[in-house]
C-alpha positions as CSV (number, residue, x, y, z in Angstrom):
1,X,-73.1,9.3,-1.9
2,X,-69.6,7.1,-2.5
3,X,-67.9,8.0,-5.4
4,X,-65.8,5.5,-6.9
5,X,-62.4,6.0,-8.5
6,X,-60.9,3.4,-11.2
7,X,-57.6,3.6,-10.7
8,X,-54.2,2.4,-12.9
9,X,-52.7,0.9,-9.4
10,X,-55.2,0.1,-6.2
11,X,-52.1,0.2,-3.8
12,X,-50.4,3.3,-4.7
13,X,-53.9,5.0,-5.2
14,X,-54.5,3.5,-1.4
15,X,-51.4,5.1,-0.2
16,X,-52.2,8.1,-1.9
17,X,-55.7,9.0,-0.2
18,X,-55.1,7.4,3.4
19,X,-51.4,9.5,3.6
20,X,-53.1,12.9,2.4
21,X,-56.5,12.9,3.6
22,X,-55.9,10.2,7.0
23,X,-58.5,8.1,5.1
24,X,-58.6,4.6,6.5
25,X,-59.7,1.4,5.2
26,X,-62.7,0.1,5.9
27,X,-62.4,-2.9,3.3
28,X,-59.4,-4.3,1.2
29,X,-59.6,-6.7,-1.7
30,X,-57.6,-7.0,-4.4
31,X,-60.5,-6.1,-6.5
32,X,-61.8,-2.8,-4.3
33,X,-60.7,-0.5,-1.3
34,X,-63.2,0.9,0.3
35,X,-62.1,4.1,2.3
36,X,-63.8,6.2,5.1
37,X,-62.5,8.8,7.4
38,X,-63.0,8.1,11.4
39,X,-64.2,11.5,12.6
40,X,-67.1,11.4,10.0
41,X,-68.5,8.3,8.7
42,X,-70.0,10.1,5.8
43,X,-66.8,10.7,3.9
44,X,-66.2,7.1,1.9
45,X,-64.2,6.7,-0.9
46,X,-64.0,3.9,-3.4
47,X,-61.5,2.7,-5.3
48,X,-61.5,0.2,-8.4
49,X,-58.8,-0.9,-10.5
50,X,-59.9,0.6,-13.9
51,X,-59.4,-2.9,-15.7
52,X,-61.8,-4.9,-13.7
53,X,-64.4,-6.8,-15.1
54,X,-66.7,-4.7,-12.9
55,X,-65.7,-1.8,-15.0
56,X,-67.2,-1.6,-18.6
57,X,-64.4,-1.3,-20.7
58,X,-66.0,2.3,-22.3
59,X,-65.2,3.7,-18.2
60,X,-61.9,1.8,-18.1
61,X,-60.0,5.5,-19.3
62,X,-57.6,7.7,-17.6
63,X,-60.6,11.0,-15.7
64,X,-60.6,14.1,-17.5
65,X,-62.7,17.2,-17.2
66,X,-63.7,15.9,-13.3
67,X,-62.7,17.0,-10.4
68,X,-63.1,15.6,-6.8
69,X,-63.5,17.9,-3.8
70,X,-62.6,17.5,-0.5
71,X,-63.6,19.8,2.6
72,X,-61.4,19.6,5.7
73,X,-61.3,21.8,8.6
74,X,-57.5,23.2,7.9
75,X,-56.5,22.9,4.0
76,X,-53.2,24.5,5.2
77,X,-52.0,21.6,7.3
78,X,-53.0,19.3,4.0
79,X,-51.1,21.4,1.5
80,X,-48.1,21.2,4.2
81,X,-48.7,17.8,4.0
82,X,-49.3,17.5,0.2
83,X,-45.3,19.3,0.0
84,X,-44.1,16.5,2.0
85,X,-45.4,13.4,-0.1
86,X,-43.8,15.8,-2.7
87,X,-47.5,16.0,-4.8
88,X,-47.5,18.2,-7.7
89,X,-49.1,21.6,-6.7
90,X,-51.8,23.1,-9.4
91,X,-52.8,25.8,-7.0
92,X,-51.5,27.0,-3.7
93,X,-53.6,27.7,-1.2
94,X,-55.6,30.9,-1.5
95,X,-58.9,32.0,-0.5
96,X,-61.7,32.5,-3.0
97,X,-64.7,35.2,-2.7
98,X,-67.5,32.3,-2.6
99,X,-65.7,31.6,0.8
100,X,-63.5,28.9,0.7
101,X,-59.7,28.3,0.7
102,X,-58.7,25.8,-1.4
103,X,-55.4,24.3,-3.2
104,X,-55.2,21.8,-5.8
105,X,-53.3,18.5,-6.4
106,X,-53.4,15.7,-8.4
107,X,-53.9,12.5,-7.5
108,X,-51.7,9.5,-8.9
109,X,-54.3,8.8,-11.9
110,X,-54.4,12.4,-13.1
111,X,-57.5,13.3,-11.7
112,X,-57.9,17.2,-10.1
113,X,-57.9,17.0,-6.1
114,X,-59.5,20.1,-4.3
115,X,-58.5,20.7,-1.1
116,X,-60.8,23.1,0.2
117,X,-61.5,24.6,3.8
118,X,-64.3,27.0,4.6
119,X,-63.4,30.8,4.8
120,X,-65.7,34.5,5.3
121,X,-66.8,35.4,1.7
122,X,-66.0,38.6,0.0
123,X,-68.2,41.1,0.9
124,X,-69.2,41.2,-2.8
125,X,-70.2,38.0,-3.1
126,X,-72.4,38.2,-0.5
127,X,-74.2,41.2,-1.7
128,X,-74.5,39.8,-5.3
129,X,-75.8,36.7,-4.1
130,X,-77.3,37.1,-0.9
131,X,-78.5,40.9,-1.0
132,X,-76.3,41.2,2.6
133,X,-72.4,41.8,3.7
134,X,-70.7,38.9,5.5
135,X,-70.4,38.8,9.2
């Protein structure tokens, strides 16, 4: 799966996900940036300017009620990173009983970034939903 973000500006939204996730281009037009990350080939990223033709015009408004998730290996050193692009912070970093730690941001467009890392689950959640304790 590639999701694909219309954005309000393709350069700044470019910026935005190759500075805080180390995305890299794999394809630049001024019509579509197609992103990927380097150490795994099956994170890609798309991103449209919302006013393109290739857009219909009912999709060409700002995201709300979405979210996009993103699971890295260390969502620590992103939210470090997140404080020095100087990103607006929803949620510190904190880990959650379904085990993962996770922070939110938002990306230049308004829409919800999770940040999210894997962690050990509560020992609750694991007996609710798995009938065991975590190890």
């Amino acid at each position: 799966m590639v999701p694909a973000l219309y954005v309000d500006d393709l350069n700044r939204s470019n910026a935005f996900y190759c500075d805080l996730l180390d995305l890299k281009p794999r394809f630049e037009a001024d019509w579509i940036v197609q992103l990927s990350d380097s150490d795994n080939e099956s994170i890609e990223l798309i991103l449209q300017p919302r006013t393109h033709d290739l857009v219909p015009k009912p999709f060409q408004k700002t995201p709300q009620g979405a979210s996009i998730t993103f699971v890295v290996p260390d969502c620590d050193e992103l939210f470090e990173r997140a404080l020095s692009m100087g990103l607006e912070i929803i949620q510190e970093p904190k880990n959650e009983h379904y085990g993962q730690r996770r922070f939110l941001t938002v990306d230049p467009d308004g829409l919800l970034i999770d940040i999210s890392s894997n962690c050990e689950p509560s020992p609750e959640f694991m007996e609710k939903y798995f009938g065991t304790e975590s190890t």
